[in-house]
N, C-alpha and C positions, 0 to 999 in steps of 0.2 A: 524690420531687419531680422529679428528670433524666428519669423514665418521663414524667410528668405532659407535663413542659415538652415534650418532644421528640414526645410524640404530638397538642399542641396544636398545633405547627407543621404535623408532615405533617396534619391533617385541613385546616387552613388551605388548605396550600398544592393539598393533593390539593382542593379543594370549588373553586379558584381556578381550577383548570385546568377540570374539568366545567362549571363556568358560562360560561366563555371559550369550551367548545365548543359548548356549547348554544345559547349568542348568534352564533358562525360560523356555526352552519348557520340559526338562526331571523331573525335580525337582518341579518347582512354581504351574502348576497345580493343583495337590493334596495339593499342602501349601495356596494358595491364596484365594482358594474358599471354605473355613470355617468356619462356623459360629464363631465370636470372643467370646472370654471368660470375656470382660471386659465391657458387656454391663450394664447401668443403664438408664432406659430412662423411661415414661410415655406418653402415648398415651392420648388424650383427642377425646371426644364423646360428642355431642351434640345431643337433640332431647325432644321428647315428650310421658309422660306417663301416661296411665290410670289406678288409683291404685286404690288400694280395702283401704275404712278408717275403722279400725277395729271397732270406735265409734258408726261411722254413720251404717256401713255396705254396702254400698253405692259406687263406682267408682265417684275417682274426677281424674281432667286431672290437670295436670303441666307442667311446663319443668323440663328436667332434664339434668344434666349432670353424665358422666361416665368416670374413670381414668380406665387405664391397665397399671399397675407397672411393668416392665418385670427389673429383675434385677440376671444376674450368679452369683453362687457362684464357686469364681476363686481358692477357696483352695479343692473343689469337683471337679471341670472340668479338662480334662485333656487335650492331644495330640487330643482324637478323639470322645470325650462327651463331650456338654454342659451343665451344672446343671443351672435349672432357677425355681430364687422365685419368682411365680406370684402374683400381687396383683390387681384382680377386686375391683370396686364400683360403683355402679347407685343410684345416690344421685338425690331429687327433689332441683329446683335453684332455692333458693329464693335471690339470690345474695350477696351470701356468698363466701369466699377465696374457689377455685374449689382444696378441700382435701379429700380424703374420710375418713368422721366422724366415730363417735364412734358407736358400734354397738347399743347401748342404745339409740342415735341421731333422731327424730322420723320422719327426713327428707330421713334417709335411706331407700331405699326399697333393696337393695341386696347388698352381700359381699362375696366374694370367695375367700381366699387362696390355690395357689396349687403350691406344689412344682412338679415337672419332671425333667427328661433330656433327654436328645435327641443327635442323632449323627449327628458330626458337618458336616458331607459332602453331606447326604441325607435329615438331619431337621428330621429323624421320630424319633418319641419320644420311648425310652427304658425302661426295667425293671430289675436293678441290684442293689443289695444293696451294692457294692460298691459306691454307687452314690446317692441314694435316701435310706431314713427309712425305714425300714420294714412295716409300718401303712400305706403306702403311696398306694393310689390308683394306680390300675396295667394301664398306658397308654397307646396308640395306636396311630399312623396316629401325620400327622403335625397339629403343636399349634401354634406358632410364630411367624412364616415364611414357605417360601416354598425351596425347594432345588434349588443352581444353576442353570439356565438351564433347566427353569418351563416347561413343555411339554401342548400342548392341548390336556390332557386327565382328567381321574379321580382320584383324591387323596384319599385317607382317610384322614377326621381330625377331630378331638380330640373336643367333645362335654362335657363341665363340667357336666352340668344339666343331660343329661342322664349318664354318665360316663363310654361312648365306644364312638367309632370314628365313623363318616357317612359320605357319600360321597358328597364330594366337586365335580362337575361336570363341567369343560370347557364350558363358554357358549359364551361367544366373547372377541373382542378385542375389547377396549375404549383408551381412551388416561385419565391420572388424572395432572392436573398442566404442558398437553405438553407431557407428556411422555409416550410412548405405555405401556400400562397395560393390562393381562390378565386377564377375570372374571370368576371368578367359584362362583356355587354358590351354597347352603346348603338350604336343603328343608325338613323341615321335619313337620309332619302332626300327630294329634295325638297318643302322645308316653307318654305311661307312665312317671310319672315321680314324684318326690319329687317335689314341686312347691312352700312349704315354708316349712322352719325347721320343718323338723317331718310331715309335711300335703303331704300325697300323691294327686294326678289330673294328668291333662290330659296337656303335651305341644306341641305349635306348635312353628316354628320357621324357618324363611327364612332368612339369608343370602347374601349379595353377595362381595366378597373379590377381591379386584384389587391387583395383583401382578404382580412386576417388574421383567418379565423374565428371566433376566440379573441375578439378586442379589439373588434372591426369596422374597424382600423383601415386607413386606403388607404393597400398600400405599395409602387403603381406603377399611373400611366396611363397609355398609349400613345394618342394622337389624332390623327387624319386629315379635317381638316377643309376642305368648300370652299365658298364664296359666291360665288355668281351674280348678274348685274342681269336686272331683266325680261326683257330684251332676248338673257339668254343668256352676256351676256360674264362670262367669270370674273375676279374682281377679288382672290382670295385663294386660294389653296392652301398649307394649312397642315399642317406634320408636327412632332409633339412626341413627348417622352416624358418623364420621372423622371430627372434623371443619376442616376450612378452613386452620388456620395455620399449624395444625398437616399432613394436606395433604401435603404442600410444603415444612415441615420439612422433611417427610418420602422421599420427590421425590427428594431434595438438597440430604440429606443423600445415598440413593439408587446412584446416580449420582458420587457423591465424590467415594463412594466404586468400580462403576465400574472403572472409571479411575485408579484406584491403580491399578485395575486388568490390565487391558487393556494395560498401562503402561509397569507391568511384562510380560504376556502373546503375546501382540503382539508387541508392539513399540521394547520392547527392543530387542527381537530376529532377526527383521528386522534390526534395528540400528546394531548390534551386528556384523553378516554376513557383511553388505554391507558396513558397515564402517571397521571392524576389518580382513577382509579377505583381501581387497587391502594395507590397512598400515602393512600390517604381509609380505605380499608380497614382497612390497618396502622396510621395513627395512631388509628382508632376504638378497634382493637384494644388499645395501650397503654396507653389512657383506661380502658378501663371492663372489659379482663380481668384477670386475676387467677393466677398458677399456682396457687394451693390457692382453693378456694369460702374464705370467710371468714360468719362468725354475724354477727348485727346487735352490733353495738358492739366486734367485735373487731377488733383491729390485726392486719392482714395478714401471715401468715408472713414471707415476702418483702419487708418492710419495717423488720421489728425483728430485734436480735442476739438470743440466745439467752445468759441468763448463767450464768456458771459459777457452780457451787456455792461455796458458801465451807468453806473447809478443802481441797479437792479441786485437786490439779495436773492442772495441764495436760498432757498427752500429746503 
C-alpha cells in the first residue's frame, strides 16, 4: 500500500510539472508579453529652457522640469488593447512640489493631454472607437514603449506636436544604469507646426530613446527641442532628459518584469521536463512494476510474509 500511495503522488506531481511546461512554452507566450492594463506611473524630466517672455519679448533661460503621466484605463482596455491617458507638462523650476500646474500658472510653458490605445503585443497605437472618442486624434506608430523583442531596425512613433508618427531609427547600443539599452533616435528638421495654441512656426526636434530590448520598455530620453514663428523668431529652446532616479526606476522596473517572464518562459519549462519527466517515470514505476513477474491471481512475493512451519524453530 506505501508503494501504491507514494507512486500515486510522484506520477501526480511528475504529470503536474509536464503540463505546467507544456502550457509555458504553448500558452504563456502570447499571455506574458503584454502590455499590462493596470499601469499608473509618471515619468520625471529634468533639463533647460529657452522661452520667449511674452512681456519682454525677449528669450530667458531657466530650468525646468517635465512629468509624463502614463495612466490605462482598465474599464476601455481589454484582452488585446491598452487604452492610456497621457498627461504631458514642461514646467520652468523655481523650486516648487514637481506637479504640473494650472494652465493659467505663468511657470507653465507646455501642456498636452492625449488620450490613445494601442495593441498590447506590438505597442502600435490603434484607431477604434470602441476604445477611444470619436474627437480623438487618428494615431500611428509606438508612444509608450516599444514591443517585446525590440529589433535593430526602424520604428514609427507617435509625434504629439506634429500629429503623425516619424521615424525612430536604430543607432546603437549603450548600457542605462548597467543594463544593455538600445537607441533610436527621432530627427526631425524643420516641420510645420502649431508651436503655440493657435500660432503656427516652424519645429525641429531630436530625440534619442533607450530601450530595454527585453521588455520594450523606455529607460531614458534625451530631447533637444526648438520652435520657430513664421517669421523666424525662436520662441522656445528646449533641453531635457530622464533624472537620475527615473532612470533606475525604469531599469529595476524593466528588470522585475523580465524575470516574470523568464521565470514563465524558460525556467519553468526546463524545471517542468527535467524534473517532472523522471518523477512521472518513477512513480509509473512503483504502480505497476513488480520485483518478481507474479501469475494471474497470485499475491505478489513482495507483498506477503512467508510462514513458518509449525513445529519448526526459528533460526
Amino acid at each position: 500500500m506505501k508503494r501504491k500511495w507514494l507512486g500515486s503522488v510522484l506520477v501526480a506531481l511528475g504529470a503536474f510539472l509536464v503540463v505546467a511546461a507544456i502550457v509555458a512554452q504553448v500558452w504563456a507566450p502570447d499571455n506574458v508579453k503584454r502590455t499590462p492594463i493596470d499601469v499608473n506611473n509618471t515619468t520625471y524630466l529634468d533639463g533647460q529652457a529657452d522661452h520667449l517672455n511674452p512681456e519682454t519679448g525677449k528669450l530667458e533661460s531657466d530650468p525646468v522640469y517635465a512629468l509624463q503621466i502614463n495612466q490605462t484605463d482598465s474599464n476601455k482596455s481589454d484582452g488585446e488593447v491598452a487604452v492610456f491617458v497621457q498627461n504631458t507638462c514642461v514646467v520652468i523650476d523655481t523650486g516648487q512640489d514637481r506637479v504640473c500646474v494650472s494652465d493659467k500658472d505663468p511657470n507653465l510653458l507646455t501642456h498636452e493631454v492625449d488620450v490613445f490605445a494601442a495593441d498590447r503585443h506590438t505597442a502600435l497605437s490603434l484607431n477604434d472607437e470602441k476604445y477611444v472618442p470619436d474627437q480623438t486624434v487618428e494615431h500611428t506608430g509606438l508612444n509608450n514603449k516599444w514591443p517585446f523583442d525590440a529589433q535593430k531596425t526602424t520604428y514609427p512613433y507617435w509625434d504629439g506636436t506634429l500629429g503623425r508618427s516619424v521615424d525612430a531609427v536604430y543607432e546603437r547600443t549603450t548600457e542605462v544604469k548597467g543594463l544593455e539599452a538600445y537607441v533610436y533616435r527621432v530627427d526631425i528638421k524643420d516641420e510645420p507646426a502649431e508651436v503655440l495654441d493657435g500660432v503656427q512656426g516652424v519645429y525641429d526636434d531630436v530625440k534619442e530613446i533607450s530601450i530595454d530590448p527585453r521588455t520594450g520598455a523606455i529607460l531614458n530620453t534625451t530631447e533637444n527641442q526648438q520652435r520657430y514663428l513664421e517669421d523666424g523668431q525662436k520662441i522656445l529652446d528646449l533641453q531635457l532628459e530622464f533624472t537620475d532616479d527615473t532612470q533606475q526606476a525604469k531599469v529595476d522596473e524593466a528588470n522585475t518584469k523580465w524575470d516574470q517572464i523568464n521565470l514563465v518562459l524558460n525556467i519553468l519549462p526546463v524545471v517542468g521536463y527535467a524534473v517532472g519527466i523522471p518523477v512521472l517515470l518513477v512513480g509509473l514505476a512503483l504502480l505497476f512494476v513488480r520485483r518478481r513477474n507474479s501469475g494471474p491471481g497470485e499475491v505478489p512475493v513482495e507483498d506477503t510474509e512467508r510462514p513458518t512451519p509449525a513445529g519448526t524453530a526459528s533460526r
